[in-house]
C-alpha positions in Angstrom: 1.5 -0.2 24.9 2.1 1.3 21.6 2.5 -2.2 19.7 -0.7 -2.9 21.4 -2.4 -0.5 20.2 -1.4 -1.4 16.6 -2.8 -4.7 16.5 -5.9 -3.6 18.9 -9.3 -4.8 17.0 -12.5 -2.8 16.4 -15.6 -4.0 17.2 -17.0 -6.6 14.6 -19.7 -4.0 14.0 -17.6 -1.2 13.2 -15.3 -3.8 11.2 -18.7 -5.0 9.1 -19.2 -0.9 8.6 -15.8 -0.2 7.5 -15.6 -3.9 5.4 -18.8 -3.1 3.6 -18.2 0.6 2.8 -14.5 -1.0 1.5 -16.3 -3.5 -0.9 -18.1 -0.3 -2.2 -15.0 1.1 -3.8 -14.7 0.4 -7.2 -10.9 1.4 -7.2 -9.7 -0.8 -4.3 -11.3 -3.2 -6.4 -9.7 -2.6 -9.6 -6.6 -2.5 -8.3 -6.5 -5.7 -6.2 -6.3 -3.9 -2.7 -8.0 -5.4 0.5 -8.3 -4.7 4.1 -6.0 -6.1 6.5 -6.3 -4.7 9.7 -9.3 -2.8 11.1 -8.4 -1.7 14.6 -9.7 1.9 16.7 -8.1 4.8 14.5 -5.5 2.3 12.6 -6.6 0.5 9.3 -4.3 -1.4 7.0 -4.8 -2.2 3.3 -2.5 -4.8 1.3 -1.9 -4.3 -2.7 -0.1 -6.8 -4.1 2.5 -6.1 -6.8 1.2 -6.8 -10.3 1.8 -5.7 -13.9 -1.3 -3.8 -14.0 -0.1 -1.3 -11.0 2.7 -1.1 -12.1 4.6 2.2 -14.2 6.6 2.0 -16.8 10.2 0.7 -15.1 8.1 -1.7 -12.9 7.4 -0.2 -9.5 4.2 -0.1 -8.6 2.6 3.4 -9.8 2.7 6.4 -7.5 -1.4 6.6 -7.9 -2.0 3.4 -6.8 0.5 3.8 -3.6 -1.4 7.5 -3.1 -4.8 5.2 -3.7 -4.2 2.6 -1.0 -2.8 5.5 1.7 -6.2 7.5 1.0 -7.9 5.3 1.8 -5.9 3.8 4.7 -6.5 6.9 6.5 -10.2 7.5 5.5 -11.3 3.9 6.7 -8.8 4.6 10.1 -10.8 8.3 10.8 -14.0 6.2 9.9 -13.6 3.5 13.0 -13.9 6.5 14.8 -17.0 7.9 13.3 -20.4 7.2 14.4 -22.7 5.1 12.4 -24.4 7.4 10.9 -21.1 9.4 9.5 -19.1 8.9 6.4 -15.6 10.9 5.6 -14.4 12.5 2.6 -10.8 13.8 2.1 -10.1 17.3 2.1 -6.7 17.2 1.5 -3.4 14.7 1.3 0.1 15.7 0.9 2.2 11.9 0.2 6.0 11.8 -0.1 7.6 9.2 -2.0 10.5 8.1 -0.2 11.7 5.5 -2.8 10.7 3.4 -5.7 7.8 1.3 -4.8 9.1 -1.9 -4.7 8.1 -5.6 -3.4 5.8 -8.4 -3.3 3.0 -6.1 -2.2 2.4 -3.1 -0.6 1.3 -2.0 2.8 -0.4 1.0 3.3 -1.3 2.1 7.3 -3.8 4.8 8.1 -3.2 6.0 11.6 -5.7 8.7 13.1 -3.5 11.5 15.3 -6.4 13.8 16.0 -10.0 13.1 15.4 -12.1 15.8 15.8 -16.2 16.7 15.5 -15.7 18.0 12.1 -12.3 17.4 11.0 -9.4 14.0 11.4 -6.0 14.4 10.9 -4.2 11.0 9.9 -0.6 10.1 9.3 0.1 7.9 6.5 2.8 5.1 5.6 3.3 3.1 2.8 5.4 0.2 2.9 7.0 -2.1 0.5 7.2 -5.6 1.6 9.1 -8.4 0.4 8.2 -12.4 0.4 11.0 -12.7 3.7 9.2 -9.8 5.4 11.0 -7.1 4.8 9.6 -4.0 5.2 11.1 -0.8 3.5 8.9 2.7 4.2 8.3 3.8 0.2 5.9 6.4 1.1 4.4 8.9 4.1 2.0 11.2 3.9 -0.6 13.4 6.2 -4.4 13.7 5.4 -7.0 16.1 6.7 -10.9 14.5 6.5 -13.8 16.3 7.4 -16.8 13.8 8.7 -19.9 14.3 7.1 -23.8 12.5 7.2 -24.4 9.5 6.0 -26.7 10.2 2.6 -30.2 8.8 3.3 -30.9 5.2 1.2 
């Protein structure tokens, strides 16, 4: 059940919301990052590895694997929201496990308590190589409180 769950699809209209609030972010952007998986409470964003992410002894930097699990969990507690919501972190604690290394990274968002005001979300951060292997370089917890949509 719980493997279903994890690959479990939104509804195309709350994948348009989240997909076009995504393209809105400058950073994800910049960095290279896109959506991979928008499912109910679960989103997934790809980075791949490239020198400009990258720190100093070539893993990829600890803000851009912080960046890409933000926002993971943001977009995850935003499936959940209503159309006419948006979320804004409150807080994020991330722990980095080990040296961000691999093709690309895999950050999953995964919504463990949404509430009216606030979502809790657990975070992971994967390292992933061209064979598929996965190795867990970063996992984190994020509060979000929901918030109205500003008027266009």
């Amino acid at each position: 059940m719980a493997e279903q769950t994890q690959h479990e699809q939104a509804s195309p209209a709350v994948q348009k919301r989240i997909q076009d609030s995504f393209d809105l972010q400058g950073l994800m952007a910049h960095l290279g990052a896109r959506l991979t998986h928008i499912g109910p409470g679960r989103v997934h964003i790809v980075l791949p590895a490239r020198p400009e992410v990258t720190q100093q002894h070539g893993y990829v930097h600890a803000g851009a694997t912080s960046a890409i699990g933000d926002s993971a969990g943001g977009y995850a507690a935003l499936t959940l929201s209503d159309e006419d919501s948006e979320v804004l972190t409150v807080e994020y604690k991330i722990n980095l496990l080990a040296p961000a290394a691999g093709d690309y990274l895999e950050a999953i968002g995964t919504v463990l308590k949404s509430g009216r005001t606030l979502t809790v979300c657990q975070l992971e951060v994967y390292g992933v190589q061209g064979d598929g292997v996965r190795k867990l370089v970063a996992n984190g917890q994020q509060t979000l409180i929901r918030v109205d949509r500003p008027a266009e």
